[in-house]
Structure formats: C-alpha cells, structure tokens
C-alpha positions in Angstrom: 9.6 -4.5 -50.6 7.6 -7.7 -50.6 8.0 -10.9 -53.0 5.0 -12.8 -54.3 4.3 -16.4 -52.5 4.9 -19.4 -54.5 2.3 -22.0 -54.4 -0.5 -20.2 -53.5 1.8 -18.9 -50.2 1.0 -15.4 -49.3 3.3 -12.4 -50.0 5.6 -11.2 -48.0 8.4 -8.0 -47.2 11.7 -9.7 -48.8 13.5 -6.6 -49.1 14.3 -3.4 -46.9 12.3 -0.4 -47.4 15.6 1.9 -47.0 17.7 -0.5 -48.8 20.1 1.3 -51.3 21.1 -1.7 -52.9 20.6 -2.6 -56.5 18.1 -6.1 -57.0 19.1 -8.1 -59.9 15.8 -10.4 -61.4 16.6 -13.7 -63.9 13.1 -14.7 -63.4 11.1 -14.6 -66.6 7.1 -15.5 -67.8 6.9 -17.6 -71.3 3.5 -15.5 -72.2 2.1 -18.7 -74.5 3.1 -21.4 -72.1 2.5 -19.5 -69.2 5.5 -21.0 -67.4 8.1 -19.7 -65.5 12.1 -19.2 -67.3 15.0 -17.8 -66.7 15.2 -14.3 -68.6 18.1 -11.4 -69.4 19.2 -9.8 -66.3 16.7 -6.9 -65.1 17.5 -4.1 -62.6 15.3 -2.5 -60.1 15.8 -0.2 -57.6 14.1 1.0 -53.7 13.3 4.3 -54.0 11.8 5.5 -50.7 9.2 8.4 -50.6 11.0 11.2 -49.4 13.5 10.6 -52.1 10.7 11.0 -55.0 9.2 13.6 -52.8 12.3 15.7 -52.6 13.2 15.1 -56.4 10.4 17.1 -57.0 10.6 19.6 -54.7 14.6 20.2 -55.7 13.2 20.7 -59.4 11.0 23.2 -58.1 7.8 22.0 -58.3 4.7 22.2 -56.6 2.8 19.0 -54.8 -0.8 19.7 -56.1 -2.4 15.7 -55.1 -1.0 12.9 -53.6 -3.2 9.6 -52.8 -2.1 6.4 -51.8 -3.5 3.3 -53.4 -4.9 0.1 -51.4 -4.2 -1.9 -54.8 -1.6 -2.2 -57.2 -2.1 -1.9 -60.7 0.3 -4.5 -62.0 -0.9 -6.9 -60.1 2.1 -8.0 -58.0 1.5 -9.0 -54.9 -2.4 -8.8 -55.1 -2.7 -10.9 -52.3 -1.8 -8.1 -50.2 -4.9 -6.0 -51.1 -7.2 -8.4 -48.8 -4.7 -9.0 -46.0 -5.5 -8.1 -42.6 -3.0 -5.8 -42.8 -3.2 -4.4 -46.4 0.0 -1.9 -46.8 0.0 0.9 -49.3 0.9 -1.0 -52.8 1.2 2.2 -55.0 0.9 5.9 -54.9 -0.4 8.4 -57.0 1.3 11.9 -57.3 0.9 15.1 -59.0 3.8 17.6 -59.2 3.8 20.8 -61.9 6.0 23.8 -62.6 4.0 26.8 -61.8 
C-alpha cells in the first residue's frame, strides 16, 4: 500500500488496501552504480488478508501460527518501522494439511 519517499521524504499509503487492480513498475536499481533506471515492466498485485486467509482455508488447511511483523524484511519502506504510527509491514503464517 505505501510508496517509499524520495529525497529522504517519509513513506507514505499510495495505493488502496482493497484495490483489485493490477500495478505496473518501470522503476529499476543499476546494482554497481547504484542509480536509479528504467527496467522491464514488473507486475504486482494487493492481496488483502482475508483473501490469503481464505485460500488456505478453501485448500483445507489448518492455521497453526500467525504473527504479524513491526518490520519488513526487504527493506521497503523501512522508514515506517520508527513512525509514530508504525503499521504492520509483513506477516508471518503457518498453514499445514493435517
């Protein structure tokens, strides 16, 4: 949902949490240079909770830990883990077949 800041701005929400629709990113990394390009097209998609919840339970499998994370583990938007008002920024689920 949220977009880095550019120039040292802080992160914000960009994007709709129940959006369905599909984000197209052009925005690339040159990993030597460490500057900013344009790249391939990328997809990526919103996928709410209860969607990924209900995935699982439709496969028939059982919730045995869920935790959600104050940090993100890529990094993105790691301005928002010392914000006032830190959101969740990832989630951590266990699901098995009995």
């Amino acid at each position: 949902m949220c977009e880095e800041g550019a120039n040292g701005e802080p992160s914000t929400p960009q994007h709709c949490y129940f959006s369905e629709q599909v984000q197209e990113e052009t925005n690339g990394l040159d990993y030597c240079g460490h500057e900013t390009c344009d790249s391939a097209p990328r997809y990526r998609f919103m996928h709410r909770l209860d969607q990924i919840l209900m995935a699982g339970i439709d496969c028939e499998l059982r919730l045995q830990g869920f935790a959600e994370l104050d940090h993100d583990i890529s990094n993105f938007c790691s301005d928002l883990e010392h914000s006032a008002v830190n959101p969740p920024l990832g989630l951590v689920m266990v699901m098995s077949r009995d």
